[in-house]
HTML snippet that shows the backbone in 3Dmol.js (N, CA, C, O; Angstrom):
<script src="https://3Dmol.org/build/3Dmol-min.js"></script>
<div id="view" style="width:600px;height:400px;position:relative"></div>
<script>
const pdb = `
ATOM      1  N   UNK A   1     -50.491   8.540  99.666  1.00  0.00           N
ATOM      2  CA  UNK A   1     -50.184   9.758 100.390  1.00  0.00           C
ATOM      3  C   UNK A   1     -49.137   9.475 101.462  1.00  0.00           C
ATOM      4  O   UNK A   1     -48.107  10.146 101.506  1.00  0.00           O
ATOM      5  N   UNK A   2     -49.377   8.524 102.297  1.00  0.00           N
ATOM      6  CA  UNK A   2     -47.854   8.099 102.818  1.00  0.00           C
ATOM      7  C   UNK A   2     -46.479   7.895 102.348  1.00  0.00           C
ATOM      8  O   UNK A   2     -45.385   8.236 102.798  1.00  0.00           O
ATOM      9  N   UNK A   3     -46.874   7.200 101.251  1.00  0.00           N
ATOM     10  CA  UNK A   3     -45.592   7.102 100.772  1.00  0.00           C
ATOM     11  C   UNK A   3     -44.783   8.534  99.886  1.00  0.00           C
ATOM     12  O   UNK A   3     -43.645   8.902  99.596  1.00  0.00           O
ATOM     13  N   UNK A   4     -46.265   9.012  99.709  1.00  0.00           N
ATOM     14  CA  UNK A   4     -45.007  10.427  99.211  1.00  0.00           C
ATOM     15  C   UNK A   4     -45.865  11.780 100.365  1.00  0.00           C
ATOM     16  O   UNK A   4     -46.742  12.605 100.110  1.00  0.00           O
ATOM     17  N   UNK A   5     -45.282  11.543 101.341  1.00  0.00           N
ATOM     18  CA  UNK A   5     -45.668  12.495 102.085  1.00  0.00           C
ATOM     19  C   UNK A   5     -45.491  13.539 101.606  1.00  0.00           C
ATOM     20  O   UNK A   5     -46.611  14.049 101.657  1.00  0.00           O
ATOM     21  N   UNK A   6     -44.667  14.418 101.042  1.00  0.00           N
ATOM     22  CA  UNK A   6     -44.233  15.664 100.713  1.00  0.00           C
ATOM     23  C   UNK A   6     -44.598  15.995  99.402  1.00  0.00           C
ATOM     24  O   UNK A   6     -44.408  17.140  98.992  1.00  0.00           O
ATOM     25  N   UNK A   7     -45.134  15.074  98.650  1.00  0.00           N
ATOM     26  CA  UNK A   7     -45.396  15.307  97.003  1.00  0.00           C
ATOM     27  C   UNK A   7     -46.375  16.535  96.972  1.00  0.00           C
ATOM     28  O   UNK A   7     -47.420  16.465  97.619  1.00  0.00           O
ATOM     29  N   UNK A   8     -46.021  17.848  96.119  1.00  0.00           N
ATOM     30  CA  UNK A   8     -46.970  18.496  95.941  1.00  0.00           C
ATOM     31  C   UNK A   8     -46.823  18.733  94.545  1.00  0.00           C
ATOM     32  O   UNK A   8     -45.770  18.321  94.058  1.00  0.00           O
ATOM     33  N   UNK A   9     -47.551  19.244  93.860  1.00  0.00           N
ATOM     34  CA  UNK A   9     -47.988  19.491  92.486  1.00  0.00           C
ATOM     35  C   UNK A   9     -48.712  20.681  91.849  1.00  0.00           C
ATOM     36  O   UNK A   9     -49.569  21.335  92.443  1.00  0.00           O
ATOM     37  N   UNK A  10     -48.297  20.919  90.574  1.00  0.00           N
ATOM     38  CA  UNK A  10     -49.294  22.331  90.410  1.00  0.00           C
ATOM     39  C   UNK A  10     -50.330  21.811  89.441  1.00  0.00           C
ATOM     40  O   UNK A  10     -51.493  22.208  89.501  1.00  0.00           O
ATOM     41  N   UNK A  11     -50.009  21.116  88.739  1.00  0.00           N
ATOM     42  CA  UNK A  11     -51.318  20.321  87.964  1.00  0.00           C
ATOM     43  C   UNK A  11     -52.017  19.152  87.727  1.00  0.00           C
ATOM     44  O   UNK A  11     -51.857  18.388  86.775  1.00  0.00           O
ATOM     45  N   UNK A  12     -52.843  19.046  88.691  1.00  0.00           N
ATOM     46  CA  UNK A  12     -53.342  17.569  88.803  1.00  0.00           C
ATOM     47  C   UNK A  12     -54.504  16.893  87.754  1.00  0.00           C
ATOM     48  O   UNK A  12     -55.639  17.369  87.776  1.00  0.00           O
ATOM     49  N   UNK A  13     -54.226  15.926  86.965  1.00  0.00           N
ATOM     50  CA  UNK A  13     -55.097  15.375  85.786  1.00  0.00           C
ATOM     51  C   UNK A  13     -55.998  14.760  86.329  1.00  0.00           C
ATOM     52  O   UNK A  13     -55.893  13.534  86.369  1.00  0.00           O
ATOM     53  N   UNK A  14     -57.032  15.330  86.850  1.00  0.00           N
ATOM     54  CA  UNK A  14     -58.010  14.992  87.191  1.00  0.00           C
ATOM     55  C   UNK A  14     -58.534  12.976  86.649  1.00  0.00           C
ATOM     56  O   UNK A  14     -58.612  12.525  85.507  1.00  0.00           O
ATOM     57  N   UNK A  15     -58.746  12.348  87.794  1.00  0.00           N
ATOM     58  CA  UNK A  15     -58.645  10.735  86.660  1.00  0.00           C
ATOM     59  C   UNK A  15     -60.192  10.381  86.619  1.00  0.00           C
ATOM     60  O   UNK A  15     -61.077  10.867  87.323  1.00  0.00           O
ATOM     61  N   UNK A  16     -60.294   9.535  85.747  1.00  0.00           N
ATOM     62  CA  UNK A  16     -61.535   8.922  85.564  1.00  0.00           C
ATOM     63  C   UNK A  16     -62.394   9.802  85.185  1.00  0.00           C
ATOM     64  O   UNK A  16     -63.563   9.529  85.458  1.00  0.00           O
ATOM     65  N   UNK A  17     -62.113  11.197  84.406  1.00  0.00           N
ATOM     66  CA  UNK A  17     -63.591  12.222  83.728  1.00  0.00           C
ATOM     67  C   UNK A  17     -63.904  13.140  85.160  1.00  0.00           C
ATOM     68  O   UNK A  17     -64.628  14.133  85.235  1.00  0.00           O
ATOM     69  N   UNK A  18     -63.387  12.705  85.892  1.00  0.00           N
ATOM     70  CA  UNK A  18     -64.042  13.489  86.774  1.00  0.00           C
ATOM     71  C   UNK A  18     -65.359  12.385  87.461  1.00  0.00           C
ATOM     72  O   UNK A  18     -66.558  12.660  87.414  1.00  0.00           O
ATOM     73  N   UNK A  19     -64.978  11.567  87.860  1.00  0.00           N
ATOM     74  CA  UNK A  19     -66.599  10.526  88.283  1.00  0.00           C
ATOM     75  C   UNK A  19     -66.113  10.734  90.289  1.00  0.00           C
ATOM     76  O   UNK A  19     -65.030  10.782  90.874  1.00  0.00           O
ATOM     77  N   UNK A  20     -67.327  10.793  90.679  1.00  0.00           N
ATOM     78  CA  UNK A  20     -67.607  11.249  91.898  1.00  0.00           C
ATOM     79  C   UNK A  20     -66.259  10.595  92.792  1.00  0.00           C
ATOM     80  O   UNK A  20     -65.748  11.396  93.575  1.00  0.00           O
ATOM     81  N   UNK A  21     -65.775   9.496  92.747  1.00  0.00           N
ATOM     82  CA  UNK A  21     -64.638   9.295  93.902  1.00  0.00           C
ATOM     83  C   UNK A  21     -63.003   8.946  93.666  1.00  0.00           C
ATOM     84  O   UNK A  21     -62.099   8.379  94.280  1.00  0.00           O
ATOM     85  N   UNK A  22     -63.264   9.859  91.999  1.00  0.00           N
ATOM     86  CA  UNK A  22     -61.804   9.994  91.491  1.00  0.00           C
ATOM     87  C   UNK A  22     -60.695  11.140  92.256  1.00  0.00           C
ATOM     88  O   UNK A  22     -59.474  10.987  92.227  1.00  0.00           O
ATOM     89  N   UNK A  23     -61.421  12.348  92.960  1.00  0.00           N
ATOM     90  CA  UNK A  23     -61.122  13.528  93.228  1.00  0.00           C
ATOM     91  C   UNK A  23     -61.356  13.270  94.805  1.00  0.00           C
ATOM     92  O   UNK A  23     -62.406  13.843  95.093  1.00  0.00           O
ATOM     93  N   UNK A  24     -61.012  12.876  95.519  1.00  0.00           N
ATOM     94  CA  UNK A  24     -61.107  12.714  96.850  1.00  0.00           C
ATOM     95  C   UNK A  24     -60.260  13.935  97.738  1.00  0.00           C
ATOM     96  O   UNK A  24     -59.053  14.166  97.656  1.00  0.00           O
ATOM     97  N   UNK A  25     -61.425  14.752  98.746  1.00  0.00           N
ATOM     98  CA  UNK A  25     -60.636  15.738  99.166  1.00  0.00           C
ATOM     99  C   UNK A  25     -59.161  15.472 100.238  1.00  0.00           C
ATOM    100  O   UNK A  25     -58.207  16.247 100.296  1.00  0.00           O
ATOM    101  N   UNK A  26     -59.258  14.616 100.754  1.00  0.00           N
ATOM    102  CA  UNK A  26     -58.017  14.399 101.104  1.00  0.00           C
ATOM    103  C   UNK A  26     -56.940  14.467 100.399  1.00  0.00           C
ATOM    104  O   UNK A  26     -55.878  14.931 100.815  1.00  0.00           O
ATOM    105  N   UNK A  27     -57.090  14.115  99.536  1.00  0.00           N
ATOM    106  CA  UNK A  27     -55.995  13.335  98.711  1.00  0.00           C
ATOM    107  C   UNK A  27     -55.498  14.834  97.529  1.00  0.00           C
ATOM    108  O   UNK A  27     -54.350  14.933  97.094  1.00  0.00           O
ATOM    109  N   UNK A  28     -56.699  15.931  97.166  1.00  0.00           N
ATOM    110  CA  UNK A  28     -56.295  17.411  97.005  1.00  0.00           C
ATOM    111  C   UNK A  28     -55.877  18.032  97.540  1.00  0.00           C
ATOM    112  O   UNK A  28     -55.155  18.956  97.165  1.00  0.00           O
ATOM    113  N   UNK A  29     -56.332  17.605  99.166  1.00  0.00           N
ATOM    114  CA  UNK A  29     -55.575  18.501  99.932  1.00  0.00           C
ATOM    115  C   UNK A  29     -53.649  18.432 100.575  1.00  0.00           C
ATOM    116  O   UNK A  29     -52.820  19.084 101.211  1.00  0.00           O
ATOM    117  N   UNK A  30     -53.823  17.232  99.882  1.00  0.00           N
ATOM    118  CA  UNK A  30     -52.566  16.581 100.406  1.00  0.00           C
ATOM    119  C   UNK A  30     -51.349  17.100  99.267  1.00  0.00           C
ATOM    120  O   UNK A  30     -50.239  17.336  99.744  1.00  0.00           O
ATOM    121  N   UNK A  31     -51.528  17.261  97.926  1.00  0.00           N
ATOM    122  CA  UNK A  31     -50.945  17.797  96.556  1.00  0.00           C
ATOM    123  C   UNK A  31     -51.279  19.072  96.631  1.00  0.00           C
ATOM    124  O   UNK A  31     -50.296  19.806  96.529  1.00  0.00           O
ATOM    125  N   UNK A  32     -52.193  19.570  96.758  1.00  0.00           N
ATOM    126  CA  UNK A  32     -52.316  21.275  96.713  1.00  0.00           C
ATOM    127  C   UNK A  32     -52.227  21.743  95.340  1.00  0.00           C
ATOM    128  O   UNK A  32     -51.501  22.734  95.255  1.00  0.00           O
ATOM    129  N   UNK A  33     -52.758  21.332  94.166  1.00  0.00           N
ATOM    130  CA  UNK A  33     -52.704  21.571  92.861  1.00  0.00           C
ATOM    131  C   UNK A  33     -52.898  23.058  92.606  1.00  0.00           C
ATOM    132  O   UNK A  33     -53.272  23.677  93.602  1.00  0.00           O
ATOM    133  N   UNK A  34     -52.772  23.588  91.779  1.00  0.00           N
ATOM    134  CA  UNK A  34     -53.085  25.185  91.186  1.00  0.00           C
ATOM    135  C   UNK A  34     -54.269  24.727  90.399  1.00  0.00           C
ATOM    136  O   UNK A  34     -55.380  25.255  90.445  1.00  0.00           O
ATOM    137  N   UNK A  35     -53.873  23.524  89.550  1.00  0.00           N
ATOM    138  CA  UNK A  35     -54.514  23.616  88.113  1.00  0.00           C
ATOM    139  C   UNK A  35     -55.230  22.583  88.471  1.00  0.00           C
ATOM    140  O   UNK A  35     -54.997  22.051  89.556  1.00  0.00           O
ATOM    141  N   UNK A  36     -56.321  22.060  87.560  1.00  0.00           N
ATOM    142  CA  UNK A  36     -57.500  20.432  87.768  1.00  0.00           C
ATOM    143  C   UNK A  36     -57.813  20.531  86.302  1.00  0.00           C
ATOM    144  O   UNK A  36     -58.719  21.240  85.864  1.00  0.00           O
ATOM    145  N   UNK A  37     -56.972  19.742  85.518  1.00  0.00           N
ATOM    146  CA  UNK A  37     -57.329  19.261  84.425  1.00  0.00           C
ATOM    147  C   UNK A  37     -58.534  17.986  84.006  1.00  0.00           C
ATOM    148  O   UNK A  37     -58.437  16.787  84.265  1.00  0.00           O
ATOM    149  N   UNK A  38     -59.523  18.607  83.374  1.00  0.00           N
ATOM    150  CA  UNK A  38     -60.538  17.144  83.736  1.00  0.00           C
ATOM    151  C   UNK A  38     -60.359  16.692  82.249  1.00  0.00           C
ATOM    152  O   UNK A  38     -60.177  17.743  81.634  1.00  0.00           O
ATOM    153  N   UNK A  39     -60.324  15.727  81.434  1.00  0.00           N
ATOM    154  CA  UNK A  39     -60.319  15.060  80.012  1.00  0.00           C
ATOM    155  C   UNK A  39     -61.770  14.433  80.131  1.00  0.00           C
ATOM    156  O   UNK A  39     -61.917  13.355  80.709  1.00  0.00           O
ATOM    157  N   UNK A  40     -62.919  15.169  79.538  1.00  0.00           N
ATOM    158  CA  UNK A  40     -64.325  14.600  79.754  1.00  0.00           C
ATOM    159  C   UNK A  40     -65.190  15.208  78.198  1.00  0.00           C
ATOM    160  O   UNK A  40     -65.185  16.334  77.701  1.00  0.00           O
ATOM    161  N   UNK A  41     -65.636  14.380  77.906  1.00  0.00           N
ATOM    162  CA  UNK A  41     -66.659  14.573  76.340  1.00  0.00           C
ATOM    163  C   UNK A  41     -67.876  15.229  76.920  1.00  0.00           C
ATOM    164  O   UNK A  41     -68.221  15.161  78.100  1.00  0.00           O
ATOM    165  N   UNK A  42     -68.533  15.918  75.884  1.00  0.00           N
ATOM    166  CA  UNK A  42     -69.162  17.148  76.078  1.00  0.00           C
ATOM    167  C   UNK A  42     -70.666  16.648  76.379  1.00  0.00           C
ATOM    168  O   UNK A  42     -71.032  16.200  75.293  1.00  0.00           O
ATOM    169  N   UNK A  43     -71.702  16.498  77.277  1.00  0.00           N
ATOM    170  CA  UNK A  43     -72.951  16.191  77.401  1.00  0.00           C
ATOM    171  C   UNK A  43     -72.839  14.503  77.466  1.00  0.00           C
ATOM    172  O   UNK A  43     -73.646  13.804  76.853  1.00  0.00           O
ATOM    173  N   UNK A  44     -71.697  13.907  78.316  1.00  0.00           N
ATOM    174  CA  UNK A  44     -71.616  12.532  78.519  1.00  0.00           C
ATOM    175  C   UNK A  44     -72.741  12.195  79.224  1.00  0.00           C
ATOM    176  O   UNK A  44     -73.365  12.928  79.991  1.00  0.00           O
ATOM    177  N   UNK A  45     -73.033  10.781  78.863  1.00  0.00           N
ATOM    178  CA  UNK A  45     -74.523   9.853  79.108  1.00  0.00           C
ATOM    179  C   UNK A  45     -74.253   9.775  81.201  1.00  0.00           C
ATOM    180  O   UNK A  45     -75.243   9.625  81.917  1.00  0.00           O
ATOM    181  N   UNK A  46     -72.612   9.925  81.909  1.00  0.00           N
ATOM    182  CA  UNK A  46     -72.320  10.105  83.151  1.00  0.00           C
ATOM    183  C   UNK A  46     -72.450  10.765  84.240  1.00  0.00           C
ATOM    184  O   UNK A  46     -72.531  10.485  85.436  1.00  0.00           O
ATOM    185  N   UNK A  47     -72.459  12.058  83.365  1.00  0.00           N
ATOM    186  CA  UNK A  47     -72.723  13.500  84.017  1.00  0.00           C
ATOM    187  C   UNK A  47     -71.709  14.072  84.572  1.00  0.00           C
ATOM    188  O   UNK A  47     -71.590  15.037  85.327  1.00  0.00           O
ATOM    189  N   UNK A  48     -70.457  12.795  83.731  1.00  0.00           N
ATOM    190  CA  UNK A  48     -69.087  13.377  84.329  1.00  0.00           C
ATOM    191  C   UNK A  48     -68.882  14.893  83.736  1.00  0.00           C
ATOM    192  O   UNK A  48     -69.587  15.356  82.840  1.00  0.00           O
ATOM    193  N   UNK A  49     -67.513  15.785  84.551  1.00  0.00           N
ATOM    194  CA  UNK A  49     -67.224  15.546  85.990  1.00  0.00           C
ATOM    195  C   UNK A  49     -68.723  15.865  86.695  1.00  0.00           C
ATOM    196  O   UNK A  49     -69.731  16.352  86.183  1.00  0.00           O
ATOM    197  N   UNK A  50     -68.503  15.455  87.907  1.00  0.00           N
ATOM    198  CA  UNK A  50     -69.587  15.444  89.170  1.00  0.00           C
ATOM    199  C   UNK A  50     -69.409  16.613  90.132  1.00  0.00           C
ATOM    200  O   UNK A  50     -68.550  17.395  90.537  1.00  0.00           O
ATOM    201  N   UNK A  51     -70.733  16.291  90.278  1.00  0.00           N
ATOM    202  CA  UNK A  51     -70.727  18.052  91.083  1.00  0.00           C
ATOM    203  C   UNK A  51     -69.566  17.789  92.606  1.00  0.00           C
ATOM    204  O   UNK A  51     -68.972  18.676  93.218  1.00  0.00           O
ATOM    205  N   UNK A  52     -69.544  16.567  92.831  1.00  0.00           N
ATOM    206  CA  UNK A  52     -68.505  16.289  94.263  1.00  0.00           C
ATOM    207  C   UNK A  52     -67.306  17.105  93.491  1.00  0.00           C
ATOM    208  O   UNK A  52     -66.726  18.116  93.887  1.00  0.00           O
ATOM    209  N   UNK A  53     -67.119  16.427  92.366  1.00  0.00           N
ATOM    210  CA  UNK A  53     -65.396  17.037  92.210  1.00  0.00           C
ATOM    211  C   UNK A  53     -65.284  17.835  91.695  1.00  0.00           C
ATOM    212  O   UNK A  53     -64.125  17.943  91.292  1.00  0.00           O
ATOM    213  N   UNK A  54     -66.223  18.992  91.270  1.00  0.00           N
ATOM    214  CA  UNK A  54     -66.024  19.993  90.955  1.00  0.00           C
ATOM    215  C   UNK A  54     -65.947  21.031  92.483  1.00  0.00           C
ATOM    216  O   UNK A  54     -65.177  21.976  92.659  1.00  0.00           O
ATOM    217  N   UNK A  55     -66.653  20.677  93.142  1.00  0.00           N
ATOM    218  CA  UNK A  55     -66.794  21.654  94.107  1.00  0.00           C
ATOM    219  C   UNK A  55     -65.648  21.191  95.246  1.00  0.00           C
ATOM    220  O   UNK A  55     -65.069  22.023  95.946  1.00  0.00           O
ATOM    221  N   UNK A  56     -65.437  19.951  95.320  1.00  0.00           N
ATOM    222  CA  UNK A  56     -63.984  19.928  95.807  1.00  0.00           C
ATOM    223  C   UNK A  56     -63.185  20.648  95.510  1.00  0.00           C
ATOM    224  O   UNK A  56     -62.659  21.340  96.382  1.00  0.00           O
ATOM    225  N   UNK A  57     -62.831  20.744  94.289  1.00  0.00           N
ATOM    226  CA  UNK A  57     -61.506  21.958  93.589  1.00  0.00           C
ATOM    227  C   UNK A  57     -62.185  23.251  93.404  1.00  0.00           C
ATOM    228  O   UNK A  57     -61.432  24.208  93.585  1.00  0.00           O
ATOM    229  N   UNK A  58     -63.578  23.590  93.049  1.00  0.00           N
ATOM    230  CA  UNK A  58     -63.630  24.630  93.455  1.00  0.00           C
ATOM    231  C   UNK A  58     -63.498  25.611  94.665  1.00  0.00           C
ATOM    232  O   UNK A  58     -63.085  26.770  94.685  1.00  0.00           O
ATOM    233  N   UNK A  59     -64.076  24.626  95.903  1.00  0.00           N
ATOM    234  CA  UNK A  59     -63.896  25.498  96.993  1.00  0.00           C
ATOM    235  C   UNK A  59     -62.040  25.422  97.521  1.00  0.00           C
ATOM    236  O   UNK A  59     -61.515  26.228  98.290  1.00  0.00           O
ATOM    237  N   UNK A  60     -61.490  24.490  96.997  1.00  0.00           N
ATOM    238  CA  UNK A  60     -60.085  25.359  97.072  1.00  0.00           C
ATOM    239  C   UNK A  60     -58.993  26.057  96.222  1.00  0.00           C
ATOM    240  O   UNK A  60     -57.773  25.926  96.119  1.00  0.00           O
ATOM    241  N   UNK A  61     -60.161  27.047  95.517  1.00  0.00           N
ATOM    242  CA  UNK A  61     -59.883  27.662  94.610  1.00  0.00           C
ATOM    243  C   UNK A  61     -58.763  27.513  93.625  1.00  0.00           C
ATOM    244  O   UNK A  61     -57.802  28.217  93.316  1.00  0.00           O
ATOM    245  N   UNK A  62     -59.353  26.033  93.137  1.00  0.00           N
ATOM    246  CA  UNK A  62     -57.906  25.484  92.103  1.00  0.00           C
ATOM    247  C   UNK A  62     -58.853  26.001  90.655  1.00  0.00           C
ATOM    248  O   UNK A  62     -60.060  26.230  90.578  1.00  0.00           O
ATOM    249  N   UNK A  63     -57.776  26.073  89.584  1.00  0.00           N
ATOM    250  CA  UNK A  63     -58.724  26.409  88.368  1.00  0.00           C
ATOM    251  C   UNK A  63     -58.460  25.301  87.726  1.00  0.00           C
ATOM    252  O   UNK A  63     -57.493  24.554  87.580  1.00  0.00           O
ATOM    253  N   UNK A  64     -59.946  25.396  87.247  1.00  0.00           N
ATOM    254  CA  UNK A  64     -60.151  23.932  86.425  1.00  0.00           C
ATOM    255  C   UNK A  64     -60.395  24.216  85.310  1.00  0.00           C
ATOM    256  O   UNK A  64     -61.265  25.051  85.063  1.00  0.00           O
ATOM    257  N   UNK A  65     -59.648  23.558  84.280  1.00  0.00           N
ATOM    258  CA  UNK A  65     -59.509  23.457  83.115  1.00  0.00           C
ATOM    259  C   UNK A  65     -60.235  21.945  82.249  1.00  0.00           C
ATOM    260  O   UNK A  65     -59.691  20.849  82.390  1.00  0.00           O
ATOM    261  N   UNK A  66     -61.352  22.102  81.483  1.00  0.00           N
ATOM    262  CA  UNK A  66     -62.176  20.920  80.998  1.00  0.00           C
ATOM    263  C   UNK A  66     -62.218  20.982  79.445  1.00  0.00           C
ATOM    264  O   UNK A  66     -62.338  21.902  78.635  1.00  0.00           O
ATOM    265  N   UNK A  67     -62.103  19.914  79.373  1.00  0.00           N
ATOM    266  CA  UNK A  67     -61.909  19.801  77.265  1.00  0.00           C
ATOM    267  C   UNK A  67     -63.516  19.848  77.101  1.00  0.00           C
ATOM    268  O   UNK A  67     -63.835  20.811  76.404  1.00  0.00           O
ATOM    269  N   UNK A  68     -64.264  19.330  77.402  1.00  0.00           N
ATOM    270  CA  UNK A  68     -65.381  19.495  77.240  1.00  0.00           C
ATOM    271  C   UNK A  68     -65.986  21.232  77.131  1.00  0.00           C
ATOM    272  O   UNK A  68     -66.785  21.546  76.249  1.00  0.00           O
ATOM    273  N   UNK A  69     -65.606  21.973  77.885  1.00  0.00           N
ATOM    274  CA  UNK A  69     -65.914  23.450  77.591  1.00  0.00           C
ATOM    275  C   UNK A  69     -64.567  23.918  77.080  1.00  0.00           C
ATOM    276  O   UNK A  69     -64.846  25.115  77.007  1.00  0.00           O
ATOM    277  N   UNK A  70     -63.015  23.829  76.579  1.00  0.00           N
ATOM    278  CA  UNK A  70     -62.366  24.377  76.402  1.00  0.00           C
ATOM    279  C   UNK A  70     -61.905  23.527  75.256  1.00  0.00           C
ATOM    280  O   UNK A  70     -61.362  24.385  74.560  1.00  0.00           O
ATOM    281  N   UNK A  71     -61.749  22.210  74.505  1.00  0.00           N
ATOM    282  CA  UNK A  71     -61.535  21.644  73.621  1.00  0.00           C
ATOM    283  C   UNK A  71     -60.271  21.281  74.258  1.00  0.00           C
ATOM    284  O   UNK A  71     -60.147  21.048  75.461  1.00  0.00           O
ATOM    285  N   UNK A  72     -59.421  21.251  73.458  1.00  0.00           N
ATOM    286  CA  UNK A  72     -58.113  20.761  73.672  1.00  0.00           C
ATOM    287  C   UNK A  72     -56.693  21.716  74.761  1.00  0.00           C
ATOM    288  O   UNK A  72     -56.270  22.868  74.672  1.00  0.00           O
ATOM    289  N   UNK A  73     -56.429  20.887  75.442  1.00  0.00           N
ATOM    290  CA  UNK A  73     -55.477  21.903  76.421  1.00  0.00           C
ATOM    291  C   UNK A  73     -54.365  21.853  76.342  1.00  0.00           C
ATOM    292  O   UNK A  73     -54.221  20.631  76.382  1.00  0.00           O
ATOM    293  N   UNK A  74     -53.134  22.359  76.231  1.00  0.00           N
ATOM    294  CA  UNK A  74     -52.145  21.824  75.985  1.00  0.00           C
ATOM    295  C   UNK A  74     -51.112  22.816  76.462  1.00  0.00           C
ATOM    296  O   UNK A  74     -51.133  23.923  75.924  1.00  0.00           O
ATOM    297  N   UNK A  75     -50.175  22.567  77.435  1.00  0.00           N
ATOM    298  CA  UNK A  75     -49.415  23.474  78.241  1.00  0.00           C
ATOM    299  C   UNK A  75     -47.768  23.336  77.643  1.00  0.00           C
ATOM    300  O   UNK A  75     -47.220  22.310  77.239  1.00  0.00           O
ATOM    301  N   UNK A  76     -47.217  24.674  77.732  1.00  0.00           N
ATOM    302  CA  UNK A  76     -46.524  24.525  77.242  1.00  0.00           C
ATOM    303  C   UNK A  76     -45.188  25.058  77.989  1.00  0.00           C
ATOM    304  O   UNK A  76     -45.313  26.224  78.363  1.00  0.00           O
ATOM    305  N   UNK A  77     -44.212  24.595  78.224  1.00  0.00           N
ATOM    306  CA  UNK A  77     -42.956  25.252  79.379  1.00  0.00           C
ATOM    307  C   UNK A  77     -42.105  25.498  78.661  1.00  0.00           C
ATOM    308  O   UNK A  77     -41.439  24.588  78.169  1.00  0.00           O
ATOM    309  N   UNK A  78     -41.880  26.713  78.399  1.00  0.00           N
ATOM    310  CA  UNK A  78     -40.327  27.034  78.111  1.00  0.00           C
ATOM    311  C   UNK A  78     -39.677  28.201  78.807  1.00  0.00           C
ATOM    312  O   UNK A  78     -40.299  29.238  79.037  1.00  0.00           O
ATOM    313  N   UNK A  79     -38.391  28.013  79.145  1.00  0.00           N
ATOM    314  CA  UNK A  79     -37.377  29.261  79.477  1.00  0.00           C
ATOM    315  C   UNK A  79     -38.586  29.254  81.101  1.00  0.00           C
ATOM    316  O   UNK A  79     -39.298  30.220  81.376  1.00  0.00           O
ATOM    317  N   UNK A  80     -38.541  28.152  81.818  1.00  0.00           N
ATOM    318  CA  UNK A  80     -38.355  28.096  82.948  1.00  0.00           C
ATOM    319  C   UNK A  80     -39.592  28.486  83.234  1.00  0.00           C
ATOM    320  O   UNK A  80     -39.747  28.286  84.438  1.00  0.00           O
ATOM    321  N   UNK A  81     -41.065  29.174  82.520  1.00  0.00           N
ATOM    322  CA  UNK A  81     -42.231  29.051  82.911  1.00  0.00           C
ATOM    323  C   UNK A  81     -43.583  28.342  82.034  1.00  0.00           C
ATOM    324  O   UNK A  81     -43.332  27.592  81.091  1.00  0.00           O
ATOM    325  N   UNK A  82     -44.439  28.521  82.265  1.00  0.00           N
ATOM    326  CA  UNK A  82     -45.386  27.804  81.617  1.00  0.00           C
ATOM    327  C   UNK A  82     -46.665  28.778  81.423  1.00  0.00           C
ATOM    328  O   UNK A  82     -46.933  29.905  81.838  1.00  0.00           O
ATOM    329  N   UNK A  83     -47.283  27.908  80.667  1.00  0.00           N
ATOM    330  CA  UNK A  83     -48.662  28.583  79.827  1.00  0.00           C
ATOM    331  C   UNK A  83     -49.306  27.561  79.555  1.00  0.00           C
ATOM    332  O   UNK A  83     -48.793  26.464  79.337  1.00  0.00           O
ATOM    333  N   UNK A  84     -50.661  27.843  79.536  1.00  0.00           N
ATOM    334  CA  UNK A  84     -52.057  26.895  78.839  1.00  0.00           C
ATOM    335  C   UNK A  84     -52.358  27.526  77.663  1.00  0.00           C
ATOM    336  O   UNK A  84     -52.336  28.729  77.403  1.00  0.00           O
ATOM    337  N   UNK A  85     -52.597  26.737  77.090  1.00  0.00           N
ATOM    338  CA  UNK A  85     -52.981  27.168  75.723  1.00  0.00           C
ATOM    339  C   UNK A  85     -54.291  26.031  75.718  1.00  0.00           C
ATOM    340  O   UNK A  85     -54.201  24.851  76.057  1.00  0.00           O
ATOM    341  N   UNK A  86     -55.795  26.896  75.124  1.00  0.00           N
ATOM    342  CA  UNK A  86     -57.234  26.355  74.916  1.00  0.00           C
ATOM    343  C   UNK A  86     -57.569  26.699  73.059  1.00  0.00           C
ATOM    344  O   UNK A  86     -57.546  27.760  72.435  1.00  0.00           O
ATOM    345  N   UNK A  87     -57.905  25.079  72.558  1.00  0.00           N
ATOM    346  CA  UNK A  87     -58.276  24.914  71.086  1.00  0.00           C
ATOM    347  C   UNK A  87     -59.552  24.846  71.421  1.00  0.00           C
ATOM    348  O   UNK A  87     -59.676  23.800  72.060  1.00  0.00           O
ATOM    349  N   UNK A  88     -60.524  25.366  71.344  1.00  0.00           N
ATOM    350  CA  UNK A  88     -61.464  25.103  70.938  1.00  0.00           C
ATOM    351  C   UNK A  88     -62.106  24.765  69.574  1.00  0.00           C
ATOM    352  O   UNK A  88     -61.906  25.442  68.566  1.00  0.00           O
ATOM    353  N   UNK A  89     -63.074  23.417  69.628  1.00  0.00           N
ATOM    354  CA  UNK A  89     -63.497  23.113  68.522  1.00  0.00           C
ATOM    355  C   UNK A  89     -64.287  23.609  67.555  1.00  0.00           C
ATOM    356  O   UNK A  89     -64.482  22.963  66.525  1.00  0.00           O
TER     357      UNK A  89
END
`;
const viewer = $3Dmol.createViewer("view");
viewer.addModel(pdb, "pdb");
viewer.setStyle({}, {cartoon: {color: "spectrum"}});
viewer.zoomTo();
viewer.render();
</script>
């Protein structure tokens, strides 16, 4: 976060499934994401994502997007805007 003081972002890939100290609120609050992509398998033995990092991005009303309830995500930019597109299995 120092070194990119100014970095902000609209979609942050949530790391590690979502496990309790991947999503650190500082470090959301510092990027300001729109979007929280989590990549997590469906009824994992982890309990990933965790209720910390969900409610981190929930209470700053980022939308979260999870393969586990949405299957496959896959965004797509053209002609200067973007879209999500959800496969479900």
């Amino acid at each position: 976060m120092q070194r990119f003081a100014n970095l902000q972002v609209d979609v942050l890939k949530v790391g590690h499934h979502g496990s309790k100290h991947s999503t650190l609120p500082e470090f959301v609050d510092h990027i300001q994401p729109s979007y929280a992509l989590i990549s997590v398998g469906k009824h994992n033995r982890y309990g990933h994502p965790t209720k910390e990092v969900l409610d981190t991005l929930n209470e700053r009303g980022i939308t979260i997007l999870r393969t586990d309830e949405s299957g496959a995500v896959i965004y797509e930019f053209t002609e200067g805007e973007g879209t999500f597109f959800k496969f479900i299995p």
